[in-house]
C-alpha positions as CSV (number, residue, x, y, z in Angstrom):
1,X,123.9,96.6,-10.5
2,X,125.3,99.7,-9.3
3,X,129.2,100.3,-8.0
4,X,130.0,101.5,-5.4
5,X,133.9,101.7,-5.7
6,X,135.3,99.0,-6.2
7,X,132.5,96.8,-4.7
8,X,129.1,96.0,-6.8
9,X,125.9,96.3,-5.0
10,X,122.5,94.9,-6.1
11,X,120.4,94.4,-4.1
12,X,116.2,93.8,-5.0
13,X,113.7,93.6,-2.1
14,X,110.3,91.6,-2.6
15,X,107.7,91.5,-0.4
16,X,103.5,91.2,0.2
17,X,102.8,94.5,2.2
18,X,99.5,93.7,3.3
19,X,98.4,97.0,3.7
20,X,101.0,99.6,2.8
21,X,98.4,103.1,3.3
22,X,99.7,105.9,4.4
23,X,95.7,107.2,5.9
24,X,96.1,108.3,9.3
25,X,93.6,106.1,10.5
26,X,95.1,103.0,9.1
27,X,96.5,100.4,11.5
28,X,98.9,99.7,9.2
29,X,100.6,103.2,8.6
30,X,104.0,102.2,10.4
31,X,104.5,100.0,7.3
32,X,105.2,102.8,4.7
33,X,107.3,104.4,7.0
34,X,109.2,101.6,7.4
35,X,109.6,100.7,4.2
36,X,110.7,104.2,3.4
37,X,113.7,103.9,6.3
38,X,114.8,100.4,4.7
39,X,115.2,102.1,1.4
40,X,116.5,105.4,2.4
41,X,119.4,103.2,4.2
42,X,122.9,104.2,2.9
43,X,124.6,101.4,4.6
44,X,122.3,99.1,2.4
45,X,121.5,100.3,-0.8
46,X,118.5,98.5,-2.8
47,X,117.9,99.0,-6.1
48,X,114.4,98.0,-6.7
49,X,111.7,96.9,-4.4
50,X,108.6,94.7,-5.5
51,X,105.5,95.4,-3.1
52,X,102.5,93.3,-3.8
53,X,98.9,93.8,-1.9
54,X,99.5,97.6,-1.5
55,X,96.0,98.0,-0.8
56,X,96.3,102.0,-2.6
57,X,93.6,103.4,-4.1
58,X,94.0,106.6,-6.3
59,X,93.1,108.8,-3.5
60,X,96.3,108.2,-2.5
61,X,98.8,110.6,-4.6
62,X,102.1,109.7,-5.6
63,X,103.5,112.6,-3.2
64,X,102.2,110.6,0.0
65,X,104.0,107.3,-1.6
66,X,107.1,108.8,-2.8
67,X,110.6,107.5,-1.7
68,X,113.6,109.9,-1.4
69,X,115.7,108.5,-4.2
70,X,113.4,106.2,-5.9
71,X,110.9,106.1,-9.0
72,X,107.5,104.9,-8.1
73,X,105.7,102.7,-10.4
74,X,102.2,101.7,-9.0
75,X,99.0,99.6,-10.2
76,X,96.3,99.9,-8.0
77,X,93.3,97.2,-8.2
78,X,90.3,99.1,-9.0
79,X,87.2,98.2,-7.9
80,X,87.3,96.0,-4.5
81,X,89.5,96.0,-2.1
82,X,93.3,94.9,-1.4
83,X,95.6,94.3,-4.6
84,X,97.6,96.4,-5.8
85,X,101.3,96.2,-6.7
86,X,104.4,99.0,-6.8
87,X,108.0,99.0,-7.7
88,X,110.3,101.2,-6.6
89,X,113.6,101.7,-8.6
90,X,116.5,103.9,-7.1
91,X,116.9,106.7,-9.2
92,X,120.5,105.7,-10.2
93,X,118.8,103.9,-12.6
94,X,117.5,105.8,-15.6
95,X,114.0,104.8,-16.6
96,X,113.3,105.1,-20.5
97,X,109.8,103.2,-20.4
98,X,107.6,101.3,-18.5
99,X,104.6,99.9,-19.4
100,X,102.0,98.7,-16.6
101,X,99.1,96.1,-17.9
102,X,97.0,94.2,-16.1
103,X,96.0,90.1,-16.9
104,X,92.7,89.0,-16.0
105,X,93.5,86.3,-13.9
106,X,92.7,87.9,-9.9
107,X,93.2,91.4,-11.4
108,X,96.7,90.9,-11.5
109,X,99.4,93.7,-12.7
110,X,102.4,93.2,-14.2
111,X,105.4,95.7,-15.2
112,X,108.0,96.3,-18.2
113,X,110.7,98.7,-17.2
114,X,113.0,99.6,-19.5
115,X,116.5,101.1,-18.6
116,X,117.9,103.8,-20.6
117,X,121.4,103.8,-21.9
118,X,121.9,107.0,-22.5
């Protein structure tokens, strides 16, 4: 939750990507970039987004996935491709900890964030 005057805004966005890369020979470039204009929206602010099938790989560095205003949390799948799963959480929010593991099952990840009070 965040307030915004006297209104409270909180917003999360979820979604399956499909393909989020940012290579310039992906088909699926315009994806990131739109994601990064619905985020970077001040008439609609989000507070986190949940993106699942990124399809990164570590080649791709945080800089080339960064959001103005926004901590990135990523878990790429290694070794095949597709997967992968990101969070980003407005910077508003303070982030304490976050602990990334991954379960067996289909190489899924899953995330603990942990908002600091301070």
């Amino acid at each position: 939750r965040c307030s915004r005057g006297a209104e409270t805004v909180s917003q999360l966005l979820s979604f399956n990507a499909r393909s989020l890369t940012p290579s310039a020979s992906s088909d699926c470039r315009w994806k990131l970039e739109f994601v990064r204009d619905t985020l970077e929206n001040p008439v609609h602010p989000i507070l986190a987004a949940a993106v699942t099938e990124t399809w990164w790989r570590e080649e791709f560095s945080d800089a080339q996935l960064a959001i103005d205003g926004y901590h990135l949390i990523r878990s790429d799948r290694q070794g095949r491709r597709g997967g992968g799963c990101a969070l980003y959480v407005n910077s508003a929010i303070p982030l304490q900890e976050v602990l990334i593991f991954s379960v067996d099952f289909n190489n899924a990840s899953q995330f603990i964030v942990k908002e600091s009070h301070s």
